[in-house]
Every structure is written in C-alpha cells, then in structure tokens.
C-alpha positions as CSV (number, residue, x, y, z in Angstrom):
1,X,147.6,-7.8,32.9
2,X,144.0,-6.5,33.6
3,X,143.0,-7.4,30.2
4,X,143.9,-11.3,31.2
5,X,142.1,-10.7,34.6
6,X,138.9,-9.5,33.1
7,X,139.1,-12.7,30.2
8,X,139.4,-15.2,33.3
9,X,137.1,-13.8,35.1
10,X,134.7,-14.0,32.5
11,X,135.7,-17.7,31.6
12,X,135.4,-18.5,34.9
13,X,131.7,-17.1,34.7
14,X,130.7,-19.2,31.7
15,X,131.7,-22.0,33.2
16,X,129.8,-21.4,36.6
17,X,126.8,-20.5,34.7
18,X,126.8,-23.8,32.6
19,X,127.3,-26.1,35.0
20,X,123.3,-26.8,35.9
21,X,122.6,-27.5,32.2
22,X,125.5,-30.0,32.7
23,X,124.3,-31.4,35.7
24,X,120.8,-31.8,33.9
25,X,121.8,-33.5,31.3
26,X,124.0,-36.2,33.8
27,X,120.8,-36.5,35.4
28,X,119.8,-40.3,36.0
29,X,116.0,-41.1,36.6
30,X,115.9,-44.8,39.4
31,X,113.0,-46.5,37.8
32,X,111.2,-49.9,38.8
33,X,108.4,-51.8,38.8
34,X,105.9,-49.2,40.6
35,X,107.2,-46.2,39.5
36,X,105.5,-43.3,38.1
37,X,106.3,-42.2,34.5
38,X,104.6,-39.6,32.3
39,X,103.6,-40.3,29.0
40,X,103.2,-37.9,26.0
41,X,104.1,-35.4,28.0
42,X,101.0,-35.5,30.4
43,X,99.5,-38.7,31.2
44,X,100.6,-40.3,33.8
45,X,100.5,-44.0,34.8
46,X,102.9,-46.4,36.6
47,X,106.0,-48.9,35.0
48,X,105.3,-52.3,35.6
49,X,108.6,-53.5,35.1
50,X,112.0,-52.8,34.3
51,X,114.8,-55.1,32.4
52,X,116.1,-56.7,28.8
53,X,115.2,-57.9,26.2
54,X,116.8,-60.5,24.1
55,X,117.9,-57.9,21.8
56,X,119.8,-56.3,24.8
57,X,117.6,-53.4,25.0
58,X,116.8,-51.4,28.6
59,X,113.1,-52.3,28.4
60,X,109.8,-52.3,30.5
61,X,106.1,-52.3,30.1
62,X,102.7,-50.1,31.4
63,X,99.6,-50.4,30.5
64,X,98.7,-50.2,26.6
65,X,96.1,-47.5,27.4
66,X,99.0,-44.9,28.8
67,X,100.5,-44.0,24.9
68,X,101.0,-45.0,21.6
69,X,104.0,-45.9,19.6
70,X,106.7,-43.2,19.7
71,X,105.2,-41.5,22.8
72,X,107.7,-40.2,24.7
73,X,108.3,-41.3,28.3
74,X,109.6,-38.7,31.5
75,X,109.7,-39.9,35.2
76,X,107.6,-38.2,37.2
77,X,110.2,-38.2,40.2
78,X,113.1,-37.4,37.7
79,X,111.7,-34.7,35.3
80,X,115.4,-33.1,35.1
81,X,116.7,-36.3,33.5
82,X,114.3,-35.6,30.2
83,X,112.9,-38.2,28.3
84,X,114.2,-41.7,29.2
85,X,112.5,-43.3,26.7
86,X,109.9,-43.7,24.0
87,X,106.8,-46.9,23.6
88,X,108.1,-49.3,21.0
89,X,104.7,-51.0,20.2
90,X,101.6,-51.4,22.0
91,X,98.6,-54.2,22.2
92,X,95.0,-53.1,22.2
93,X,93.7,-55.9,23.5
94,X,96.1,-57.3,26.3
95,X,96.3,-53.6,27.1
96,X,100.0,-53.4,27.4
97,X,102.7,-51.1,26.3
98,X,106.5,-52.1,25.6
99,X,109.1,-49.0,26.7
100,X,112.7,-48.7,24.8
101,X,114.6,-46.9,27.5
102,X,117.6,-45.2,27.0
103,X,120.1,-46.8,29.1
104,X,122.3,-43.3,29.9
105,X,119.2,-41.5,31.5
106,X,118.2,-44.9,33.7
107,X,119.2,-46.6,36.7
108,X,117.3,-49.8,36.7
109,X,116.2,-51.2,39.8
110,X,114.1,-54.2,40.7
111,X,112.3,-52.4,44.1
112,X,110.0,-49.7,45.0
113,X,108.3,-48.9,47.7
114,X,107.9,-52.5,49.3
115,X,107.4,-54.3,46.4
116,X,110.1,-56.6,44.9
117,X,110.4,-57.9,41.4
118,X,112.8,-60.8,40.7
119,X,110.9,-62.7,38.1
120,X,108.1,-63.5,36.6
121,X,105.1,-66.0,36.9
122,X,101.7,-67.4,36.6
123,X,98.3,-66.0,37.5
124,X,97.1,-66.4,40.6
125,X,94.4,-68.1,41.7
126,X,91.3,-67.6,44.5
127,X,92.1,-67.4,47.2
128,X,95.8,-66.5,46.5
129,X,97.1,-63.0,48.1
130,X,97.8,-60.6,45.8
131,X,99.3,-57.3,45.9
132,X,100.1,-54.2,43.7
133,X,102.3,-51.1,43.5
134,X,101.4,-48.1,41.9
135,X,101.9,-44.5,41.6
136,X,98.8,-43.2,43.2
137,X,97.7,-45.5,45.6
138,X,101.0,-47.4,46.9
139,X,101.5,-50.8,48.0
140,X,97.9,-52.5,48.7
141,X,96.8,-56.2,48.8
142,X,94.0,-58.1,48.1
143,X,92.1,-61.7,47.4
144,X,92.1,-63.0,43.7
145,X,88.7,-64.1,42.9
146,X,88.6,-64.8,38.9
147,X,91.3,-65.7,36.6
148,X,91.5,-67.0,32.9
149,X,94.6,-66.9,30.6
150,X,94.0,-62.9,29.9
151,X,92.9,-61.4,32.8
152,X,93.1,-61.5,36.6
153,X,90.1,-59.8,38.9
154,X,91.0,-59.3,42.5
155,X,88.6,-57.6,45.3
156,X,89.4,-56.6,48.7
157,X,92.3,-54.4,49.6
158,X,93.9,-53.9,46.3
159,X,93.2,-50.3,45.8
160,X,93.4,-49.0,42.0
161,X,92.8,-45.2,41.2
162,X,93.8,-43.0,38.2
163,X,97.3,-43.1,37.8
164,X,97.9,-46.9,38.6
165,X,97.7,-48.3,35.4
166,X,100.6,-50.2,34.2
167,X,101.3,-51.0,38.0
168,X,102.6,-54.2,38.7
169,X,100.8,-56.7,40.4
170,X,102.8,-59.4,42.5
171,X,102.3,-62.5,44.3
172,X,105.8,-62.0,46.7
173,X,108.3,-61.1,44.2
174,X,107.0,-62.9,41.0
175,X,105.3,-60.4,38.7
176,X,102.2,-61.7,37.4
177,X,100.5,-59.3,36.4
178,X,99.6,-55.5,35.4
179,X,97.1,-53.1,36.4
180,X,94.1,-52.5,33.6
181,X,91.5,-51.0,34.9
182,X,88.9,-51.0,37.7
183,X,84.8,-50.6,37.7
184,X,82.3,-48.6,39.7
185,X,84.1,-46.8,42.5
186,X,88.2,-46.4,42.7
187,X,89.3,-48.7,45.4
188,X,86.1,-50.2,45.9
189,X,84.8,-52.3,43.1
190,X,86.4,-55.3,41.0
191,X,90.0,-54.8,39.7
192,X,91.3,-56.1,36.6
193,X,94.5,-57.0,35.5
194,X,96.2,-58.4,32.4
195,X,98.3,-62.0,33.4
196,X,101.9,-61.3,32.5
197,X,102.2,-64.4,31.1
198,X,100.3,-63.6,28.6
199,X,102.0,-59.7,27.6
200,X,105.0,-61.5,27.4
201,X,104.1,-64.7,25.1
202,X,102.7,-61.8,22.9
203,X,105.6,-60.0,22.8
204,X,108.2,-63.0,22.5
205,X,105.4,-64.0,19.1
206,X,105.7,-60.5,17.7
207,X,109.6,-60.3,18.2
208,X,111.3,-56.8,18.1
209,X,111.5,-54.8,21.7
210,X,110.0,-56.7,25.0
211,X,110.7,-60.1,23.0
212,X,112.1,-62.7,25.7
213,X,112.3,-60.2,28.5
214,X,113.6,-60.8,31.9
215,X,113.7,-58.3,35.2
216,X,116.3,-57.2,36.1
C-alpha cells in the first residue's frame, strides 16, 4: 500500500511540474494591425496587418527592411507563444515583408490600440488626415502632403521612431498604407510610407503567400 502511495504521489508530481510547459505551448499571441512583433529574434518592428490570403493562409505584412525570407517572427507581448510565424518573401523596393503565420499560435484581430482595420484603400491625398499605429510611438495623426503610386509623405502629427516600421497607416479604418521610414529627427521631419495598393498589386503579380489578401 505505501509503495502505491509513494508511485501516485510521484505521478501526481510529474504532472504538476509539467503543466507550465503545457500551458506554454497553448499559448495564443492577439496580433493586429499595430502590433509589435520581433523579428530574427531581435529586431523589432510593428505588423501592419493581419488576414488571408487566397491560398487560405493566416497572413500579414511589415515593413521589408524588418527580415528576410525564413526569419522567424515572436510577438513582443506574447513571447510565451514562441514563434508564430516565419517571412515568406520580401520586396526591396516597395519595402514590404509578407508573414505566413501559423494559425494555432494566433488570434487574429482587426484592432489595436484605437486603430481599426476593416479594409483596404487608396492613398491619400493633401490635405487628407491621416493616422498611424505603431509599436513605439502609438496612435498619432497627421496631414498628407505628397503622394504618387509608391509612396505616401505625411508631416505634422504623425510621429514615427525606431520600432514603427511596418506600422499601419490608415485613413478611418481603410489601410492604406505602411510605415517606411522617416528623415532628420524622429517625429519631427517628413514620414514616408509605402501605398498599400501598391504591396498588394505586387504581391497578387508574384502569386504565392500575401496573393489576393483581405483583413480580416
């Protein structure tokens, strides 16, 4: 009888001391438009967007900048849920980065913070209100001043530091944009962006993951 005691005690005891690595590996990362991810294991930049593909892959996109094919991509808020997904292909000069998530470790959501993403759309044009979410620097707002069919250069409000790239940039809940880069002074001079219409005509042309994607 003690034997069998000591045997479920010990069972018992396994059990207890395996349940974090269970819990860890049920872990779910809530990832949107805005949201910060790491990439490679120590850059960090922000999701523009989250959704499918017409392949009926979890997808999403960040700036091309953030990591190369096969990088592998944490949440920065979630780091318990591991990697949640890896960049499928990248474009050097549209700056943009297509994400293959894995749909287990994910929880898709279309809001963060106060921005909302339930489509996409054109580029907006001076002197259209635009606004941007990102990792570092939050929810900020600003005046578009220069637009062609690549890129998008805002001023004012819209403040863009380290961090941010990838962010999305909205005109009310129509993405139509993502964060590239800024010059000078963070949060001071020009901002540029990179029209969304144009990352996803690119990616629909070179097929494979991102092609004909739609928000969730």
């Amino acid at each position: 009888m003690k034997r069998f005691l000591i045997v479920g005690v010990a069972v018992f005891a396994a059990l207890f001391m395996s349940l974090p690595a269970a819990q860890a590996q049920q872990a779910r990362a809530t990832l949107g438009g805005g949201s910060g991810i790491v990439v490679g294991g120590d850059f960090l930049c922000t999701l523009t967007t989250i959704g499918y593909d017409n392949g009926g892959r979890l997808v999403g996109f960040t700036a091309g900048h953030c990591g190369g094919p096969g990088a592998p991509v944490t949440a920065e808020a979630t780091p318990g849920a591991g990697v949640v997904g890896n960049i499928a292909r990248t474009n050097g000069i549209l700056d943009y980065a297509v994400i293959v998530f894995d749909p287990a470790r994910v929880n898709p959501v279309r809001t963060v913070g106060p921005t909302t993403i339930t489509g996409t759309g054109g580029p907006a044009h001076f002197p259209e209100l635009v606004c941007k979410q990102g990792r570092s620097t939050g929810h900020t707002c600003g005046i578009s001043v220069f637009v062609d069919p690549v890129y998008n250069e805002t001023w004012g409000l819209v403040c863009v530091s380290e961090g941010d790239s990838g962010g999305p940039v909205t005109r009310g809940t129509q993405l139509i944009g993502l964060v590239s880069a800024y010059f000078l002074v963070p949060c001071v001079g020009p901002k540029i962006s990179i029209n969304m219409e144009a990352v996803l005509a690119d990616a629909f042309v070179a097929g494979g993951p991102g092609a004909g994607f739609r928000p969730i």
